[in-house]
C-alpha positions as a Markdown table, in Angstrom:
| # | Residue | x | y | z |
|---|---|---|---|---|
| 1 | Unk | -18.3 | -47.2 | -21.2 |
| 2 | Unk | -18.3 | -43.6 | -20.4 |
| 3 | Unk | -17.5 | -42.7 | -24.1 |
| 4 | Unk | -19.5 | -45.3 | -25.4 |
| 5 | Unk | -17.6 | -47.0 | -27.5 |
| 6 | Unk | -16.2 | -51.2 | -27.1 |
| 7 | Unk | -13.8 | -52.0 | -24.4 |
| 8 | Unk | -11.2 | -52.9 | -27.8 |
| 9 | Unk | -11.5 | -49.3 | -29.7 |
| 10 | Unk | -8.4 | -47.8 | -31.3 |
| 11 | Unk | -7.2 | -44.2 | -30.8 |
| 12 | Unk | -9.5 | -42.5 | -33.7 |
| 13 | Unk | -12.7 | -43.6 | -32.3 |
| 14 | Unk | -11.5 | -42.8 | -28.6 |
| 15 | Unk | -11.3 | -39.2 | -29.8 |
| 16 | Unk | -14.1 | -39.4 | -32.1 |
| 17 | Unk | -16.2 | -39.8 | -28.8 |
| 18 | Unk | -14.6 | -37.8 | -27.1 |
| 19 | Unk | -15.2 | -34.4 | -29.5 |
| 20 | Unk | -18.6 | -35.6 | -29.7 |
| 21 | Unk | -19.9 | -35.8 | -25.9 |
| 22 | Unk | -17.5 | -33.2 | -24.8 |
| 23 | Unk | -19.6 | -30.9 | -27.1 |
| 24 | Unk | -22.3 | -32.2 | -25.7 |
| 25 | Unk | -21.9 | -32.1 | -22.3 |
| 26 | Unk | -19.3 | -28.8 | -21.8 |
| 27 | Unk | -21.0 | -27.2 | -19.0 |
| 28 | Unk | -21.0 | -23.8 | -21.1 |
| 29 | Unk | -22.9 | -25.8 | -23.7 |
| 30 | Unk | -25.2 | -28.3 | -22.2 |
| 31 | Unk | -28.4 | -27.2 | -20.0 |
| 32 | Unk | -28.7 | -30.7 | -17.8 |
| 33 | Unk | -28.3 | -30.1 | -14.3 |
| 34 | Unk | -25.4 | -32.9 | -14.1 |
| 35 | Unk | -23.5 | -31.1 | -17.5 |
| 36 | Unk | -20.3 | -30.7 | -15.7 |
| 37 | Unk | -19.9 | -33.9 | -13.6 |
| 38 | Unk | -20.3 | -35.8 | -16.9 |
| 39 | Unk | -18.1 | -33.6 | -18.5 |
| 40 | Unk | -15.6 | -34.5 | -16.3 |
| 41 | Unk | -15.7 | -38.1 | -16.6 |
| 42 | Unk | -15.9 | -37.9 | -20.3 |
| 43 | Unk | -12.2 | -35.8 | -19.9 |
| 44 | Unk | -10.9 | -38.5 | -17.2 |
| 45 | Unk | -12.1 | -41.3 | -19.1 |
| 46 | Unk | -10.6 | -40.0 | -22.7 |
| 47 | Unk | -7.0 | -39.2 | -21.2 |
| 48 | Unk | -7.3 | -42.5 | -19.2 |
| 49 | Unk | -7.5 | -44.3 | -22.3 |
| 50 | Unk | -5.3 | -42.6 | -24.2 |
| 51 | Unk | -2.4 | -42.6 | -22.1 |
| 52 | Unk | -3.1 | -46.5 | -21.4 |
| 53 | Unk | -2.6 | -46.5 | -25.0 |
| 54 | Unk | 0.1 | -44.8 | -25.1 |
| 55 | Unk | 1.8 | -47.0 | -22.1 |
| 56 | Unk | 0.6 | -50.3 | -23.5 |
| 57 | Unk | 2.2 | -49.4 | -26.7 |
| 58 | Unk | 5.6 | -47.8 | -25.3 |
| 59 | Unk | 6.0 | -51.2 | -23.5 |
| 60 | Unk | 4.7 | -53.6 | -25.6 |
| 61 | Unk | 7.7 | -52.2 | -28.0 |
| 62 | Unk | 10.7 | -51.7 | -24.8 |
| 63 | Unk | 9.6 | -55.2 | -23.1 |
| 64 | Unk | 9.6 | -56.7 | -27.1 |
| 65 | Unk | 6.4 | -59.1 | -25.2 |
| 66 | Unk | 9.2 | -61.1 | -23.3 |
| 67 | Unk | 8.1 | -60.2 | -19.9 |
| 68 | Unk | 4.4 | -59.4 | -20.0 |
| 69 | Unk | 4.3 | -59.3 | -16.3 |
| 70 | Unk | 6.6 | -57.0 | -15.7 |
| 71 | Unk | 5.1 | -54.2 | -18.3 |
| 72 | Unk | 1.8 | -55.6 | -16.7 |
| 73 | Unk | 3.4 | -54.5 | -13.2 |
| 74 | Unk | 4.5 | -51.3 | -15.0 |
| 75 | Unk | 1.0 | -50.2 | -16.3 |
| 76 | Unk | -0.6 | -51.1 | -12.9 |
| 77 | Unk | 1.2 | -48.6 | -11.2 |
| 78 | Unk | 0.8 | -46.1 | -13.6 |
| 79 | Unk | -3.1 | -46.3 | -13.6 |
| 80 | Unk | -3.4 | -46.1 | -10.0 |
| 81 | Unk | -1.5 | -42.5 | -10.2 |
| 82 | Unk | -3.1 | -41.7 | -13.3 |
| 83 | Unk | -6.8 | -41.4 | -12.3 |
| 84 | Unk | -6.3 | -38.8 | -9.8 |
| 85 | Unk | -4.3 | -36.4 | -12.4 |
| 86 | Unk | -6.9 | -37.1 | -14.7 |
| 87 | Unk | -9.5 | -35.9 | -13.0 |
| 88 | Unk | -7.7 | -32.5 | -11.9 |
| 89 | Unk | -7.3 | -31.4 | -15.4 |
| 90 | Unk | -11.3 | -32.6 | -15.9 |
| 91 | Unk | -12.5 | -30.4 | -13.6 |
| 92 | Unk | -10.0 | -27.3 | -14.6 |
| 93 | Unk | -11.6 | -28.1 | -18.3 |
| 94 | Unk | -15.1 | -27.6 | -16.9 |
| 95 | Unk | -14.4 | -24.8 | -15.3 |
| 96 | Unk | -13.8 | -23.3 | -18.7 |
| 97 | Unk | -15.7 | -21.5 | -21.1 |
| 98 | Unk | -16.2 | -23.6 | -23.9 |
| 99 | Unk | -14.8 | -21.9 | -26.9 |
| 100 | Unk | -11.5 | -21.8 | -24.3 |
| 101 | Unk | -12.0 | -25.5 | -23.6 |
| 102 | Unk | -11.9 | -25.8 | -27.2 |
| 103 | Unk | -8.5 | -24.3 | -27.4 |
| 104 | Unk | -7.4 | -26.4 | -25.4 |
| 105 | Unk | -4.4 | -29.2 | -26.2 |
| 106 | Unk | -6.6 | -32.0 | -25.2 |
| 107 | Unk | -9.2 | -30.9 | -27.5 |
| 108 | Unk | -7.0 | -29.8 | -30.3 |
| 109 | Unk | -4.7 | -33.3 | -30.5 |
| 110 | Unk | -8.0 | -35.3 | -30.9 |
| 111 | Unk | -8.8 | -32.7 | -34.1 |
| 112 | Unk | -5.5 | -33.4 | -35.4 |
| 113 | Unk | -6.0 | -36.9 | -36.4 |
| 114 | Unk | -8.9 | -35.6 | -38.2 |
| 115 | Unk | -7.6 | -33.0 | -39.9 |
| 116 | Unk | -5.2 | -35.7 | -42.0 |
| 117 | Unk | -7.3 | -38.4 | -42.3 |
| 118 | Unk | -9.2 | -35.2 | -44.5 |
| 119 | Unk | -5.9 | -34.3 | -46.4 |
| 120 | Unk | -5.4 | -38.0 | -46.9 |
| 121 | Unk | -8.8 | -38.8 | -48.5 |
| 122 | Unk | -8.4 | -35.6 | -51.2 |
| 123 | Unk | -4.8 | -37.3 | -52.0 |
| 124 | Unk | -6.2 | -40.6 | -52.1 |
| 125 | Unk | -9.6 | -39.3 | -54.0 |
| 126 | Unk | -7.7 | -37.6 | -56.3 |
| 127 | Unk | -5.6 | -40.9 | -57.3 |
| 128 | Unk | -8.1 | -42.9 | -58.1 |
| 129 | Unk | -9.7 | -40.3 | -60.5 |
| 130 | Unk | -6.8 | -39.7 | -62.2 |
| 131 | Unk | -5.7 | -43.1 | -61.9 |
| 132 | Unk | -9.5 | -44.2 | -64.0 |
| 133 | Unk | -9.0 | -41.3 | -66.5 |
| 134 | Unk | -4.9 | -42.6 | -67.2 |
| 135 | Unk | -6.8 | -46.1 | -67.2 |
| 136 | Unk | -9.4 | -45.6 | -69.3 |
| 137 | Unk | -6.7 | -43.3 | -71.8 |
| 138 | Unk | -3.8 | -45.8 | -71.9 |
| 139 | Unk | -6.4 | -48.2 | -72.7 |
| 140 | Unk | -7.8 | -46.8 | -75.1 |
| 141 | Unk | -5.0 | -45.6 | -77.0 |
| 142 | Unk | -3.2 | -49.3 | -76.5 |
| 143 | Unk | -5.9 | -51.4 | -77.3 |
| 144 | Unk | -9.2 | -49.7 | -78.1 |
| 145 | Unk | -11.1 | -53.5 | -78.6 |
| 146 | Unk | -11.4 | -54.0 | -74.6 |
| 147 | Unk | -12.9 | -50.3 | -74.0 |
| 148 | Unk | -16.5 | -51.3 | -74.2 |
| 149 | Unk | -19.2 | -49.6 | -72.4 |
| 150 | Unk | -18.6 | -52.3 | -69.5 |
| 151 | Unk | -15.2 | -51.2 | -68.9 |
| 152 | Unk | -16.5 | -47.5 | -68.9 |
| 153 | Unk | -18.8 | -48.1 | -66.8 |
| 154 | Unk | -16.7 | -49.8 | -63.9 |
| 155 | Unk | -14.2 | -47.3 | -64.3 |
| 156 | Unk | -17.1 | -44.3 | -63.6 |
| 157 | Unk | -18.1 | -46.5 | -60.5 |
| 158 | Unk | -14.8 | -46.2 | -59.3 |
| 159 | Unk | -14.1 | -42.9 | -60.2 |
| 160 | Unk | -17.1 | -42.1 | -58.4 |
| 161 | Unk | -15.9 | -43.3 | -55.4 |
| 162 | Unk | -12.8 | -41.0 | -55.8 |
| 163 | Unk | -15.4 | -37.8 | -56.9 |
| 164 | Unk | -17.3 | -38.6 | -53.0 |
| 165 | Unk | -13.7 | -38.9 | -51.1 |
| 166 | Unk | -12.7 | -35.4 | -52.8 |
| 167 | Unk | -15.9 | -34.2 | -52.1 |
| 168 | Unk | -16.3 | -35.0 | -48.6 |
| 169 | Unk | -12.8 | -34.9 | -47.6 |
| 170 | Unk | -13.2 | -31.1 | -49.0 |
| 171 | Unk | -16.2 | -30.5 | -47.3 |
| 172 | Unk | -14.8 | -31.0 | -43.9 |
| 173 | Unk | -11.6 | -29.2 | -44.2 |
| 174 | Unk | -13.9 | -25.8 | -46.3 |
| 175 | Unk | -16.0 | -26.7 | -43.3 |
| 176 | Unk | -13.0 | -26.5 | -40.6 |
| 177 | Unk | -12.0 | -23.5 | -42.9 |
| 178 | Unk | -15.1 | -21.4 | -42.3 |
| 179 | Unk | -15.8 | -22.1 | -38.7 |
| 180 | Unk | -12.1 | -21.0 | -37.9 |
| 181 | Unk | -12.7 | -17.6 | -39.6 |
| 182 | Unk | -16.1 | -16.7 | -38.2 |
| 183 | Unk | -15.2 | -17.4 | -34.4 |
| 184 | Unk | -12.3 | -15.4 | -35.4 |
């Protein structure tokens, strides 16, 4: 519970967490006393899980779930080497400045995911509002009788919902953007 998320979370809100408390607790960052232990255990704990992942997933698709116990054998192993290589790399990333830690590849993988889940929602924003517009248009041009201020109306709703994905899916990457260019 290190992260602070459920035992069952997917790999977007392990590294979620993970950007968040390592923020938080980077020793070059945080002021409390125990800053850098924490921040160790926040590294071991996310590369624990996602290499477990990683394994579980690997296995599941090699061992097709005919022999559990076997890729069960496999990932037993594997952990018991894991959490001592973990925790080297912790400690090396505490030992760093922060706006080095944050260069790191540990760091930068768990921004990746973000990064397109961002491009996505302007693709997907974008759709729908062009997608209500066509609507509304075809409609309209087809059959004006069932454009009534009902129909209208739903279709602002859900072009609404397309204007806030744009918007905020925007925000964070002009957000992304600008940081880049002033640490730069």
């Amino acid at each position: 519970m290190i992260l602070g998320i459920p035992a069952n979370s997917g790999l977007e809100d392990i590294k979620k967490a993970y950007r968040r408390l390592a923020h938080e607790f980077h020793p070059d960052v945080s002021r409390l006393p125990d800053a850098r232990e924490r921040f160790i255990e926040i590294n071991e704990a996310y590369e624990y899980l996602t290499n477990k992942l990683k394994l579980e997933q690997a296995l599941k698709v090699h061992y097709n779930n005919e022999n559990e116990e076997t890729a069960q054998d496999i990932i037993d192993a594997w952990l018991a080497g894991e959490r001592e290589r973990v925790r080297a790399r912790a400690k090396k990333y505490a030992d760093m400045k922060y706006r080095n830690f944050k260069k790191s590849e540990a760091y930068r993988a768990s921004l990746k995911m973000d990064y397109s889940l961002q491009i996505a929602g302007l693709i997907l924003g974008s759709i729908v509002i062009v997608g209500c517009i066509l609507g509304i248009w075809s409609q309209w041009k087809s059959n004006p009788v069932f454009v009534d201020a009902g129909y209208i109306i739903r279709s602002m709703i859900v072009s609404l919902v397309g204007f806030l994905m744009v918007a905020y899916s925007g925000y964070m990457i002009f957000k992304r953007s600008t940081s880049k260019t002033r640490k730069h």
